[in-house]
N, C-alpha and C positions, 0 to 999 in steps of 0.2 A: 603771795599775790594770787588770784582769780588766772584759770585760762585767760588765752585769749585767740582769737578768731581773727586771720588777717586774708583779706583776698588781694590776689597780686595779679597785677595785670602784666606780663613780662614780656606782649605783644604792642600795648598798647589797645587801641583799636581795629589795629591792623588785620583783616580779615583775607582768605584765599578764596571766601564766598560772597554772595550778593543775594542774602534771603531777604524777602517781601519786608521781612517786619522785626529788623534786628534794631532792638530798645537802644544798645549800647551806642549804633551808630547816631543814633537823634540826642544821644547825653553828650557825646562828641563834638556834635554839631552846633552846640551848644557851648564851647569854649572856646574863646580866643585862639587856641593851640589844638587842634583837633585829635592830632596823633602823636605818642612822646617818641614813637622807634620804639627800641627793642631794649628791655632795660639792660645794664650794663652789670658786668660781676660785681667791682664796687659795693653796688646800689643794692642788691642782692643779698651779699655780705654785712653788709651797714644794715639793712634790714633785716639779719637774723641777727646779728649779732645784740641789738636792741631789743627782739622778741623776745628771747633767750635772758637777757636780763630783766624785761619784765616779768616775765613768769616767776622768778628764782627755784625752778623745779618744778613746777605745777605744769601744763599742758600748753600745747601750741596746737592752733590749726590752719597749717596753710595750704588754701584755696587758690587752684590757679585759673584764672578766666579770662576772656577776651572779649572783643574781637574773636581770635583765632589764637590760644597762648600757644598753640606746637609750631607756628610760626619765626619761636623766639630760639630751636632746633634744640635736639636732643641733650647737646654738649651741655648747654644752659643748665638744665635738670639735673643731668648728672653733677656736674659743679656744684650747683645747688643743696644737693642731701649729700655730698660727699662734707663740705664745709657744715654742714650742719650736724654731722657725727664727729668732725673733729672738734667742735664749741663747746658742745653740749655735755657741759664737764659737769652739769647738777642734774644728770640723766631725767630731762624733761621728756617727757611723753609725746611723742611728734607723729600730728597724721597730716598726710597728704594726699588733697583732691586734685581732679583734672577736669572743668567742665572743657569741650571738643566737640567740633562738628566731626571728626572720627576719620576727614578723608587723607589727614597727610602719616596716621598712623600705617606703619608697617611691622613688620616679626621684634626689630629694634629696639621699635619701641613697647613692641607689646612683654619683650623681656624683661625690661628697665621696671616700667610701671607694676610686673609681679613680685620683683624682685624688691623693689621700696615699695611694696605693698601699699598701692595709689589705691584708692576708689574715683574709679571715671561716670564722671556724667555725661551720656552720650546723647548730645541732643539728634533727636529723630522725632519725625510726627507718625509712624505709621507706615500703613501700605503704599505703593506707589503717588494712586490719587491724593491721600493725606497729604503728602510729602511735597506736594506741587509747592509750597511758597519757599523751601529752602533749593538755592538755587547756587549753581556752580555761578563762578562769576564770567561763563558764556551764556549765559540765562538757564540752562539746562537742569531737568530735575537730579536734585543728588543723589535722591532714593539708592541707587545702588553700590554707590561709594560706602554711603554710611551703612548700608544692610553687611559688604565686606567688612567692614569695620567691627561690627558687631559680631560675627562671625571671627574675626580675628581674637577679640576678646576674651572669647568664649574658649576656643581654641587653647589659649593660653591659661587661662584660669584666672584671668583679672578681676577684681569684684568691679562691676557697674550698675548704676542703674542708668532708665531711660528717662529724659526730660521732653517733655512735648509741649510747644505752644501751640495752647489753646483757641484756635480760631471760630467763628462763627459758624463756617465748613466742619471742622471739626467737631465742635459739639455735637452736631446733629449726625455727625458720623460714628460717634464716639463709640458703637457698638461691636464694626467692625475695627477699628481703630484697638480697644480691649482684647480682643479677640486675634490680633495679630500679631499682638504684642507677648499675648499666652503663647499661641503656637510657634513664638521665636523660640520660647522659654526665659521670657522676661521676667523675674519674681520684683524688679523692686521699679515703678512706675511715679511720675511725677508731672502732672498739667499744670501751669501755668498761662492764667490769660494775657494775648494777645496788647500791646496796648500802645492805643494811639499815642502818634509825637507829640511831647510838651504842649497845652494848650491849646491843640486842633481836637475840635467837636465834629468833626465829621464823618459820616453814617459810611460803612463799608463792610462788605462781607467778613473782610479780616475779624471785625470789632464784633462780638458777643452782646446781643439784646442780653434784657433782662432775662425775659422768657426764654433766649439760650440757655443762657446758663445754667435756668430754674432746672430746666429740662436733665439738660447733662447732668447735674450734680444727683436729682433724684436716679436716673436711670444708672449712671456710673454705680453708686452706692449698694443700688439691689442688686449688681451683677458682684459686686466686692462684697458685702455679705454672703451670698449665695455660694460662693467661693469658698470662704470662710470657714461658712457651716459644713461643705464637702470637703474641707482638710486639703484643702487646695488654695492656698490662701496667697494673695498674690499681693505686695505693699502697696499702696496709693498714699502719698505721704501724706495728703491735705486728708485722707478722712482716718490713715493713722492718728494725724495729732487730736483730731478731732474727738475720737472715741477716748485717747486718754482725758480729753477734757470731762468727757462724760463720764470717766469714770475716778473723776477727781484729780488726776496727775498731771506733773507741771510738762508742757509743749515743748518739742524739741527744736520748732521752726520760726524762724523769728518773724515771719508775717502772720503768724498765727498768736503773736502772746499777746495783742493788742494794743502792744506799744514797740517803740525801737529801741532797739539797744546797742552797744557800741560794735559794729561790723566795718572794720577799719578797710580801704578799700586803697593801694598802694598801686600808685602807676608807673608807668614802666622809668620815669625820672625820680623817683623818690616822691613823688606829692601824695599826699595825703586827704583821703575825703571821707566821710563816715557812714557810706553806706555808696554800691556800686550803681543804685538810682539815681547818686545824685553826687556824680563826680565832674560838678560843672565849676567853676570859677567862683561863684557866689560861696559854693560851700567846702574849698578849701580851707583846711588847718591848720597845713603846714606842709614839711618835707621830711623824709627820714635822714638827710643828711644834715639838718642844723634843727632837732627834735627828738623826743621821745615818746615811749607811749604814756610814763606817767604825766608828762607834760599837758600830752593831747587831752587826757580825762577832764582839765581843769580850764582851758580854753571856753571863754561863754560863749563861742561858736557852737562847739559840739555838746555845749550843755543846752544851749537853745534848742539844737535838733533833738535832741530827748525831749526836752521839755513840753515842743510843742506837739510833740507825739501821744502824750500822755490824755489829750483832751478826750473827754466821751462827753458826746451829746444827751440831750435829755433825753430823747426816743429811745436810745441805746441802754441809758439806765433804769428805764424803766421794760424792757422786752425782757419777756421769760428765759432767749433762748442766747443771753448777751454770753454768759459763761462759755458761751460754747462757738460763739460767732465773732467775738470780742471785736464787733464793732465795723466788720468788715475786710479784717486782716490789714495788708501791708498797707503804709502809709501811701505809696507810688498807687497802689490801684483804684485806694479809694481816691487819690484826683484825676483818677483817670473818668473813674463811671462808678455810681452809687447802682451796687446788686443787693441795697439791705429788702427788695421785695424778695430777691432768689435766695437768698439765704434763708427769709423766714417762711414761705413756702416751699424750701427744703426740711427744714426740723422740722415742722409743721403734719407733712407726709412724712417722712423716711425716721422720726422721733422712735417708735415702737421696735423701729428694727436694730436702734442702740442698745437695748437692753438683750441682747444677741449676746452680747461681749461682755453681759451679767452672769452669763451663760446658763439666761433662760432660754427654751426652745424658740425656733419661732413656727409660726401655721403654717408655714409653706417652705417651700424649698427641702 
């Protein structure tokens, strides 16, 4: 059998923050049942025990996100990969993530997560002012929770990288934002835009013009070259996957392959959704405790959600630079807000500087 990819929500929604512009809370808000609690060992168990047979030996990746998933406390985790070394009697390949807002981490946990060799995603936007929209749930900026955090990390030797929501603010800061993220000794960096609740079109600084975006992405990219070419080379995962497109290889990001693929999205009761954008009631499965995974593959629910992924517009097949833009990425962003101008007035400028990674020189830098 094919890996598989399972993101586990083991908090729910349940958050110890209250940022500007948390997506998860509006997919939430959005179901009959807002919040499941905190999943139970059971449900845990019933869910690896079924991963595990899916695979028959091939690989697992389980993804743990929130809300706030350290909220569901450490015992959970540890339980968790403790049962899953005694199961995994077809020695399947098992990695585990931690996306976190980083402030309930302490030494405990920073042992745990080196010791099952996690890779944490530590959402931060940056410097102090960047960081204004993630907010304790006293309104207060988190900025220095999460900068201990990070420091703790590092401390420890856990691999991380940084996740930053991409604001309006931000774009247009994004220099010092880069640059703060070097002098932490950030190597592995990840923006994602910002994005309005379900079906509000409403104009806000949060939200990214066109011409934001255009901006940042060309400005981002010559600072991530420039880098490059100095053997100083710092990840950005969106123009990572990008350059292997340019350079013929398959993306490793699944808003980037131009269509969806099955990113199974487990909440904290067992339900089942096929992707963590859109873990609302319309697009339930099923549950992990009366289902399986190869069940789920055959569902015309979750074939529909492929299926309607796969459309590419005329403009799209006909642009020079589709191969490499596939259409605008993730399915969630293009109904958020069409950037097919910022994209094509990004290749458009910054094209020459792909063939860097030809490892032809370039004129400058």
């Amino acid at each position: 059998m094919p890996p598989i990819s399972i993101m586990i929500k083991p908090a729910s929604s349940l958050c110890n923050m209250k940022c500007d512009y948390c997506f998860y809370h509006d997919v939430a808000e959005h179901r009959l049942e807002q919040s499941f609690g905190i999943m139970k060992e059971e449900t845990s168990f019933e869910l690896i025990d079924k991963a595990l047979q899916y695979t028959k030996g091939d690989s697992v990746f389980f993804a743990f996100q929130g809300g706030e998933p350290c909220l569901a406390e450490l015992q959970f985790f540890k339980s968790f990969t403790a049962y899953v070394r005694k199961v995994n009697t077809k020695c399947s390949r098992v990695y585990y993530s931690l996306q976190t807002n980083g402030t309930l981490l302490d030494e405990n946990w920073a042992r745990f997560l080196k010791q099952e060799n996690f890779l944490v995603g530590l959402s931060f936007d940056g410097d102090y002012k960047s960081n204004c929209h993630r907010k304790k749930s006293n309104g207060d900026n988190a900025y220095y929770k999460i900068l201990q955090a990070l420091e703790l990390l590092q401390r420890f030797d856990v691999q991380f990288n940084i996740l930053t929501v991409l604001t309006g603010e931000c774009a247009e800061n994004i220099e010092n934002i880069y640059n703060f993220f070097k002098e932490k000794g950030c190597k592995y960096l990840q923006f994602i835009p910002c994005l309005r609740p379900y079906g509000d079109k409403q104009e806000d600084p949060l939200y990214m013009t066109a011409q934001q975006y255009e901006n940042f992405l060309i400005r981002l990219f010559q600072m991530y070259v420039k880098d490059y070419v100095r053997d100083n080379y710092i990840s950005i995962r969106q123009f990572d996957n990008m350059v292997r497109l340019f350079l013929g290889q398959p993306t490793e990001q699944c808003g980037m392959m131009g269509h969806c693929t099955f990113q199974y999205a487990v909440e904290a009761n067992g339900n089942i959704y096929p992707c963590d954008f859109y873990c609302t009631d319309e697009w339930l499965l099923g549950n992990i405790h009366n289902t399986d995974f190869q069940e789920l593959h055959n569902i015309d629910k979750a074939k529909k959600f492929i299926k309607d992924s796969l459309y590419v517009n005329e403009k799209c097949k006909q642009c020079k630079f589709y191969v490499m833009c596939r259409g605008g990425g993730c399915k969630r962003n293009k109904e958020d807000r069409d950037y097919c101008s910022s994209y094509y007035n990004f290749f458009s400028t910054s094209y020459p500087l792909f063939r860097v990674f030809l490892g032809e020189k370039p004129n400058t830098y």
